[in-house]
N, C-alpha and C positions, 0 to 999 in steps of 0.2 A: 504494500500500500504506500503511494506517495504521500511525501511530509507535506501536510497544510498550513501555509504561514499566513501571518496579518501582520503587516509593515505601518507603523505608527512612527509620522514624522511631523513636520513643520513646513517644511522644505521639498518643494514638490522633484525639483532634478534627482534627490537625494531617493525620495520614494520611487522616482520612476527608474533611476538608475539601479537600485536595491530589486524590484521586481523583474527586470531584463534580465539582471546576474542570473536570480536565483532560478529565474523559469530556464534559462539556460542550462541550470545545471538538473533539472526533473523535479524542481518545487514545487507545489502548487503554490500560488498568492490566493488566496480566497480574499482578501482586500486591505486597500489600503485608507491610512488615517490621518487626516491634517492635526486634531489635536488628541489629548488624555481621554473627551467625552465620547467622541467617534468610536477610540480603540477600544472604549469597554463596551459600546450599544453593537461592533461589529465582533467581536469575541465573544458576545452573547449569544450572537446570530447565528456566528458562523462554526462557533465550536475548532478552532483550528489545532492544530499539535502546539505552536510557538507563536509568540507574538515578539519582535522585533521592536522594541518601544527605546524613542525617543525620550530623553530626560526632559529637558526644556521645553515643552511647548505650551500654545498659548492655550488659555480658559480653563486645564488644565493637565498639570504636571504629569511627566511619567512616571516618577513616585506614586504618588494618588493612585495614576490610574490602575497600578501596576498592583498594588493591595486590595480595589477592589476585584478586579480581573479574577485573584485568586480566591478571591474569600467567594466570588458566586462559583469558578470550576477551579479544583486543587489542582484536576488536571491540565491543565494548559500551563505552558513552559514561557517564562518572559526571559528576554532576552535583550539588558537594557544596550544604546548606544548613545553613545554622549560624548563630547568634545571635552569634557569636567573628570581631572583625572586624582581629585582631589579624595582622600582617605573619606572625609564625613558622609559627602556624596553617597561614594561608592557603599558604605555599611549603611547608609540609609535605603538604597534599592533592594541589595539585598534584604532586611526587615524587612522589606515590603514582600518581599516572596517572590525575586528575580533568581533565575540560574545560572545569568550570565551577567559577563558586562566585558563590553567590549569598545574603546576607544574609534571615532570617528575616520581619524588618520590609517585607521589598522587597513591594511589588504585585505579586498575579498575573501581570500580563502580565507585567513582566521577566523570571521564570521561564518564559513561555511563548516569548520574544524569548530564554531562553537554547536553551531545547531547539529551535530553529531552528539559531542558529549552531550548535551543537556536533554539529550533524546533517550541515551542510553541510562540516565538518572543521575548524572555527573555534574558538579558545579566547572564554570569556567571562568578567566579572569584573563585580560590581556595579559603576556608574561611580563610586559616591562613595570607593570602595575603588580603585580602578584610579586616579583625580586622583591619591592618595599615593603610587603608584608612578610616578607621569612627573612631578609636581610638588615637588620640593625642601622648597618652602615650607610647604606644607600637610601635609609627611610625619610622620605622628606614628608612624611604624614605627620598630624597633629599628636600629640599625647591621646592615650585612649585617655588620658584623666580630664580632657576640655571638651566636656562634655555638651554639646550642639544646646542654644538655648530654643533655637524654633521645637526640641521635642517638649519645651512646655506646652507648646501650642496646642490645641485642638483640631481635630479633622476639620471641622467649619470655619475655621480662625484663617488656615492653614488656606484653603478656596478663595476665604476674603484677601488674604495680602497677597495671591497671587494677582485676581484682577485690580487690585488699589494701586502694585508694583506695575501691570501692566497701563494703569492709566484710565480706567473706568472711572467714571463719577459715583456718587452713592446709588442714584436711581438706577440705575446702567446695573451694578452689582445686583440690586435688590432684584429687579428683571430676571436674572440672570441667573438668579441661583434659586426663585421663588420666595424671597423674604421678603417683611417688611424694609422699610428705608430704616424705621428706627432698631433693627436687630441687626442693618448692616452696621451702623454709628455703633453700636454697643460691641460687639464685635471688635470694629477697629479702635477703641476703645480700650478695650481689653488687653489684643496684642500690642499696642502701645506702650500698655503698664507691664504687662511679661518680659517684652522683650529690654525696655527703659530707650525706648526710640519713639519720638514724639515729631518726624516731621516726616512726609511724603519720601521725601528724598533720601532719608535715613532709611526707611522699611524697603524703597526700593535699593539699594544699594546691599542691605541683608538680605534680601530674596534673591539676589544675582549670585551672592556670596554663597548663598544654601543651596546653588542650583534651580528653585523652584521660577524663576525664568532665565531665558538668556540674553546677551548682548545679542543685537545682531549685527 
């Protein structure tokens, strides 16, 4: 039986470049996804072996989507990619219930050597990424003891500062995610006082920092 993927990006060359490789190689693509909400209403759908998820994208992140994905099928396989090669990041995908993760820059075939392992029930890591996890020397990763303050956050907190970092207005959020306006304010609100960042440009600057969007 051929492997069924669903390709979650931002970036359409990148989607469409990712679904040529893999149909090249006897993929199926069952579809692909511009942001976190697509990839989990089409991993619903479509039941596929793997999902290919992008970290950064917009309305919602690949973390997010990537936790729910699993918690509605244990069995579907994620398989994060990301440009973010940073230690917090990466143990944050994984918490979320990712097999893989594999870097932007990497070759084709890695990503085709990861969708092997993670099929066979294997975790996998870019190697140059995995060295600074069993290598002391080489570790340019943070202390496990600085510990990320966005995990005060809440799953709903977590929604709101991505689109406040993306640049939504309050109505815009509230729209958008089914809230009121005054549970969007209370909200950012909140992660304001958790996090001790009190202006737009602060929380967006920590949301770029967590991954939970990207530069473009």
């Amino acid at each position: 039986m051929k492997t069924r993927v669903i390709i979650a990006d931002d970036h359409a060359i990148i989607r469409e470049g990712l679904k040529s490789l893999l149909e090249n190689r006897g993929i199926i693509v069952s579809a692909i996804a511009k942001n976190g909400r697509e990839a989990i209403e089409s991993a619903v759908l479509h039941q596929p072996d793997i999902v290919i998820m992008d970290i950064a994208m917009p309305d919602l992140n690949g973390m997010e989507a990537t936790a729910v994905i699993r918690r509605e099928d244990p069995h579907i396989k994620i398989i994060g990619l990301s440009m973010h090669s940073g230690k917090n990041i990466i143990d944050k995908m994984f918490s979320s219930g990712a097999s893989g993760y594999i870097l932007k820059e990497s070759a084709f075939e890695e990503l085709h050597e990861a969708i092997r392992e993670v099929l066979k029930g294997n975790y996998y890591l870019t190697p140059s990424i995995a060295r600074m996890y069993v290598n002391p020397e080489e570790n340019a990763f943070q202390s496990m003891e600085d510990i990320s303050k966005s995990k005060e956050i809440s799953k709903k907190e977590r929604e709101v500062l991505q689109l406040v970092a993306e640049g939504l207005k309050t109505r815009d959020i509230a729209d958008r995610l089914s809230l009121s306006i005054k549970t969007v304010e209370s909200h950012r609100r909140n992660i304001m006082k958790k996090l001790c960042i009190f202006t737009i440009a602060g929380l967006t600057k920590f949301a770029i920092q967590e991954g939970i969007i990207a530069i473009e």
